[in-house]
C-alpha positions, 0 to 999 in steps of 0.5 A: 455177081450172083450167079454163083449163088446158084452153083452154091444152092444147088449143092445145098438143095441136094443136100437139104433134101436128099441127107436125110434119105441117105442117113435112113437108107444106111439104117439111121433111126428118125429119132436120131436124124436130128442129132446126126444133122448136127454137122452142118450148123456146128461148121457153119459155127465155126467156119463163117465168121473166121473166113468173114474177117479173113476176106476183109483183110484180103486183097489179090490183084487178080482174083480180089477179096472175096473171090478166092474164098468162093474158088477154094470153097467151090472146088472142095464142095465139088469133091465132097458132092462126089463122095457123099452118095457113096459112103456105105457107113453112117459115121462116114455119111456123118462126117461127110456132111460136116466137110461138104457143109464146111466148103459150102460156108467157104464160097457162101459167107463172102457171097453176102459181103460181095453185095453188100461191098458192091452196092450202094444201099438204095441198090441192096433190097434188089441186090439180096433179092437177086440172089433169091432168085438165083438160089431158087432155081439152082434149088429147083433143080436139084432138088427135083433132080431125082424124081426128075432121073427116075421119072425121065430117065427111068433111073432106078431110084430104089438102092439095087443088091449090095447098095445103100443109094439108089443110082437116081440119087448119086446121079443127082450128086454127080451132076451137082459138082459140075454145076456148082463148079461151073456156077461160082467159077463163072462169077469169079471170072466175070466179076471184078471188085473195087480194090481197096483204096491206099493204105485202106487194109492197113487202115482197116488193121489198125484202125483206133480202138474203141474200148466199150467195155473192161476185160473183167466184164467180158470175164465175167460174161465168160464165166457166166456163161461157163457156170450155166453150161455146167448147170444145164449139163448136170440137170441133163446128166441128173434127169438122164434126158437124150444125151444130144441135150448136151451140144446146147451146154456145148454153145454156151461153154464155148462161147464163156471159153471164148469170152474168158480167154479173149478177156485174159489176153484184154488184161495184157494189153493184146486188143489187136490180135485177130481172136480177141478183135472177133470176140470183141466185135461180137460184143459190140454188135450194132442194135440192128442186128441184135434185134434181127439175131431173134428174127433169124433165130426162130426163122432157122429153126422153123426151116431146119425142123423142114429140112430133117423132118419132112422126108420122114414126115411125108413119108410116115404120116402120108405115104404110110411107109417108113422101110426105106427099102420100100416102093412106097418109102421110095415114092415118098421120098421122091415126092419130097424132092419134087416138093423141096424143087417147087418151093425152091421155085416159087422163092424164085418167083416171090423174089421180084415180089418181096421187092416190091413189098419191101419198097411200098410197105417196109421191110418188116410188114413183107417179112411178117408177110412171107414168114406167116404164110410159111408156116401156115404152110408147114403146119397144113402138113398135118392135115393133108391126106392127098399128097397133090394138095402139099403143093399148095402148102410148099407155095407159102413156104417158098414165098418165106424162104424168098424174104428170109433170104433176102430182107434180114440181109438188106436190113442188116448190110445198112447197119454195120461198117463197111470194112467189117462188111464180111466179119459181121456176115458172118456172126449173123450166121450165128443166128442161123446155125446156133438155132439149128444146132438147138433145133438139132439137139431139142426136136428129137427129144421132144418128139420122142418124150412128147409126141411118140417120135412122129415126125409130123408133129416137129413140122408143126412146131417149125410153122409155129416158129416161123410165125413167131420170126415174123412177129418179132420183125416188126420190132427190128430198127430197120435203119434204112427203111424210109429211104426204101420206102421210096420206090423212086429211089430203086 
């Protein structure tokens, strides 16, 4: 069942540790990294929850529910892994990474329905946990995959005459797509899905209506949300600040946009119609996972801060080099690689230990745990010279990216309906993009108005937030957490 996962997360170490060297390499300045980041967040937006509610409402004799969308998804991540290392224009590189990051979300998003619709909830801690592990090694990999070709293979990981990528890299890539296609195909061909039983799709479709609230309260959401995204535009549009400010008023307009024409079409009648059903079940999301919403939010914003800032961070503040043309630069980057590998790692490891934790002393303990001993982690950055001694720092990281990975997951699957598995896993992608998204359009102008456009200083602020995730775990309602207490019942 998740085997694929590791398919999945190969080709997402590659691109988590390798974008940001490819935007430098063709001549990105590292105050604007953060906002051509952009793509990947703003796709999962709007790509999750839609393939979410389409994979409820599925069913194939052979290939099942979920299964197709992981096949489609896999086959174009595989082009897009193809491509993205030869791109020789920015703009190009920029919009490559939103279709890759798109077809990643295609496979990704059902892969957590997979679980939750195959396991029973005494099963799910291991279940979530076991894609962890899966994740971590197709992470260790990849991202050690370039340093590991011009370490090895004495692969030139410096771009030759003419080129903007070293031949280490697009070897990386290459080889990814064929992993990743191997991976997922591998599950959808030995797994099977229970069909649905009779007339349960249509049960799903036309299930009663539950009608907590009036269209004019979603109206007024809509337009509310609307007036604060044209006050927030004009204070930054007033003040002259950094223009990528105005992707947050982009959220909140297209969230009131959202709320005020599902309203309209409540007022006619139309309940049903699959727009309106998203909005409305997004509206009426279950308090676990309303509370999980702030633990994921500073969870993935402390993460993204990472994966943005740490080859220019490493490379600047420790290695001393910010040419990307460079030896050094080059060093650094490869070093990052290795780094991204061994906590990819380690979460591979810790995946067996967060079960552990998680069955003896609850989920929200573990959770606070793991995320505090991430952002030591990520704040110890600043303080390192030696770059060995990093390895050490990567460690708590890994140990963090285990359990956010796993505990929210198992969390969440035991508080929202069965035939809304898919739908809801992807809303709580909201809690994962719309962080990156703020943390995309907030960190380059902090750091260029705050902190002189030194990286180091926005892994910094990510240890701080992933300690704030781990407090705020403390206060999630997990709703299964006595019956998991029991290790007897694993």
């Amino acid at each position: 069942m998740s085997f694929g996962f590791l398919g999945i997360q190969f080709g997402f170490a590659l691109q988590n540790a390798n974008t940001s060297r490819i935007f430098q390499s063709l001549d990105a300045k590292e105050s604007e990294l953060a906002i051509l980041w952009l793509a990947a967040p703003v796709t999962g937006l709007l790509v999750q929850p839609l393939i979410g509610y389409y994979s409820d409402r599925t069913w194939h004799p052979r290939w099942g529910r979920r299964r197709p969308f992981f096949a489609v998804g896999a086959i174009l991540a595989s082009l897009a892994l193809i491509y993205m290392p030869n791109v020789s224009t920015l703009w190009v590189a920029a919009g490559m990474l939103w279709v890759m990051d798109a077809s990643f979300n295609i496979s990704m998003e059902p892969f957590r329905a997979f679980v939750g619709d195959m396991l029973p909830p005494n099963q799910r801690n291991l279940g979530f946990s076991m894609q962890s592990f899966f994740i971590g090694v197709g992470a260790v990999v990849a991202s050690a995959m370039p340093y590991l070709l011009n370490t090895l293979l004495d692969i030139p990981n410096v771009p030759e005459a003419g080129e903007s990528i070293g031949l280490s890299v697009r070897m990386s890539y290459y080889i990814g797509a064929g992993v990743l296609l191997f991976a997922v195909f591998y599950t959808v061909f030995t797994t099977k899905e229970y069909p649905p039983e009779a007339g349960e799709l249509k049960q799903i479709q036309d299930a009663p209506l539950v009608i907590r609230y009036k269209p004019s309260t979603y109206l007024s959401i809509g337009v509310g949300l609307l007036l604060l995204a044209l006050a927030f535009g004009s204070w930054v549009y007033l003040k002259g600040l950094e223009k990528e400010l105005y992707v947050i008023c982009g959220i909140f307009g297209l969230f009131g946009l959202a709320y005020a024409i599902a309203a309209l079409f409540m007022r006619k009648g139309v309940y049903r119609q699959g727009f309106v059903q998203m909005v409305r079940d997004f509206q009426n999301m279950p308090k676990t996972m309303i509370q999980l919403a702030f633990v994921q939010f500073f969870s993935w914003f402390g993460l993204f801060a990472m994966w943005i800032y740490t080859t220019p961070a490493v490379t600047s503040h420790i290695y001393g080099s910010s040419d990307t043309a460079s030896e050094l630069y080059n060093k650094g980057a490869d070093w990052v690689s290795l780094l991204f590998a061994s906590y990819n790692g380690v979460a591979a490891i810790a995946a067996f230990g967060i079960i552990w934790l998680s069955n003896r002393f609850g989920r929200g303990l573990t959770h606070l745990i793991a995320l505090s001993l991430g952002g030591a982690g990520l704040i110890s950055f600043y303080y390192v010279t030696d770059p060995n001694w990093l390895l050490l720092s990567i460690s708590g990281i890994g140990v963090a990216w285990a359990s956010i990975l796993s505990i929210p997951y198992a969390m969440l699957s035991t508080s929202i309906p069965q035939e809304k598995m898919g739908y809801y896993m992807g809303v709580f992608n909201f809690f994962i993009v719309i962080p990156q998204i703020v943390a995309a359009s907030l960190l380059g102008f902090m750091l260029k108005t705050y902190f002189d456009s030194q990286s180091i200083y926005a892994l910094i602020i990510g240890g701080a937030s992933l300690i704030l995730s781990g407090l705020l775990s403390l206060l999630v309602n997990d709703k299964d957490k006595i019956e998991m207490a029991d290790p007897n019942k694993v």
